[in-house]
N, C-alpha and C positions, 0 to 999 in steps of 0.2 A: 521443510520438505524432506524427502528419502529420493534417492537416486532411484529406489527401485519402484516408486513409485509409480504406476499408470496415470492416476490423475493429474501427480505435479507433473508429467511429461506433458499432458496433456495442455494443464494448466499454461508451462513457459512462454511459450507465443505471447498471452496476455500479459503474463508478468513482466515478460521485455519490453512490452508495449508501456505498459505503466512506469518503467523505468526509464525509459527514455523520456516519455510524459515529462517527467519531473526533474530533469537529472539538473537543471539550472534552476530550480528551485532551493533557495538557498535553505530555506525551514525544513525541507522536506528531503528524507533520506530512504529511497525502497533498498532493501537488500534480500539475500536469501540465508537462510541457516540450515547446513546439511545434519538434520539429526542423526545421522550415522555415526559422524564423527563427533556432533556435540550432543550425546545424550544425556549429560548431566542439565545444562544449559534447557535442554528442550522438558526434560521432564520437570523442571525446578517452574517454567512456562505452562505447563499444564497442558504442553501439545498433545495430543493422543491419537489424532488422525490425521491424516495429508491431503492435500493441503493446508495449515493453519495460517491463517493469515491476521497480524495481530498489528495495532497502533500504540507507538507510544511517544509521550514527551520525550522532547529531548533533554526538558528539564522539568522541574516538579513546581508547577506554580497554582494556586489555587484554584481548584477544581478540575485541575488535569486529570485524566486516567490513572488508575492504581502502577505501582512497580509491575504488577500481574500486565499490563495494558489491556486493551479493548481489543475483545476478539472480531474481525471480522465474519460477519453472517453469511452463509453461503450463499444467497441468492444475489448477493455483492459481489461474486467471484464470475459471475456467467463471464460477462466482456471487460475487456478493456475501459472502453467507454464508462458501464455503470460502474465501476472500479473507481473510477478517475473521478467520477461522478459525487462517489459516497467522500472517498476525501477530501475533495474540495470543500462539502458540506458538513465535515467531521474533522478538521483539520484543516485549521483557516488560521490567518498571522492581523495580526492590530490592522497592518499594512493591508492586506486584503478586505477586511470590514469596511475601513474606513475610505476605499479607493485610492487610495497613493501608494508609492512606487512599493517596490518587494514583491513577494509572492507571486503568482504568474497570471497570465491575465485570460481574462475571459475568455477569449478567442480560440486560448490552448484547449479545450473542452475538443471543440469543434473540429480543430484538425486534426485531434487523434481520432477522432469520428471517421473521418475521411479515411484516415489510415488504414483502422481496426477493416473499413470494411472494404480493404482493395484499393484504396481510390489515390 
């Protein structure tokens, strides 16, 4: 993101919404990077517009995403919800395929739903 950005202004609400989503998931880390100050970092990432919102391992195991990671698509960006939505579906632990304990549960989906929309 850029500070001076309109969109990611726009965007934060959701972004905070997806962080807090996740913040006790132990696999899953949201953060932000202020390309202002990291423009080595962000141009090495291949960011070029604001919001980029990108997935990566946190370790490299077969068939994970490139060092590059996986860009998120923009119509992943509208809400909270479908946000929360795509990762779940893009970023899943052993522990969550296979239903035992780790990664967050089902439910979580739902009451961010509630959240995102006032409730």
């Amino acid at each position: 993101y850029a500070p001076w950005c309109g969109h990611c202004q726009h965007f934060a609400p959701q972004y905070e919404k997806v962080a807090k989503h996740f913040k006790d998931v132990v696999d899953v880390r949201i953060t932000a990077l202020d390309c202002v100050h990291f423009k080595d970092l962000c141009k090495k990432q291949h960011v070029d517009s604001y919001p980029t919102l990108k997935v990566f391992h946190a370790h490299r195991v077969a068939g994970s995403f490139s060092p590059q990671g996986l860009a998120v698509n923009a119509k992943h960006r509208g809400s909270a919800k479908v946000l929360v939505d795509w990762l779940h579906e893009h970023v899943t632990t052993p522990h969550e395929n296979s239903g035992g304990g780790g990664g967050s549960s089902s439910s979580s989906s739902s009451s961010l739903v509630t959240e995102a929309n006032g409730g």
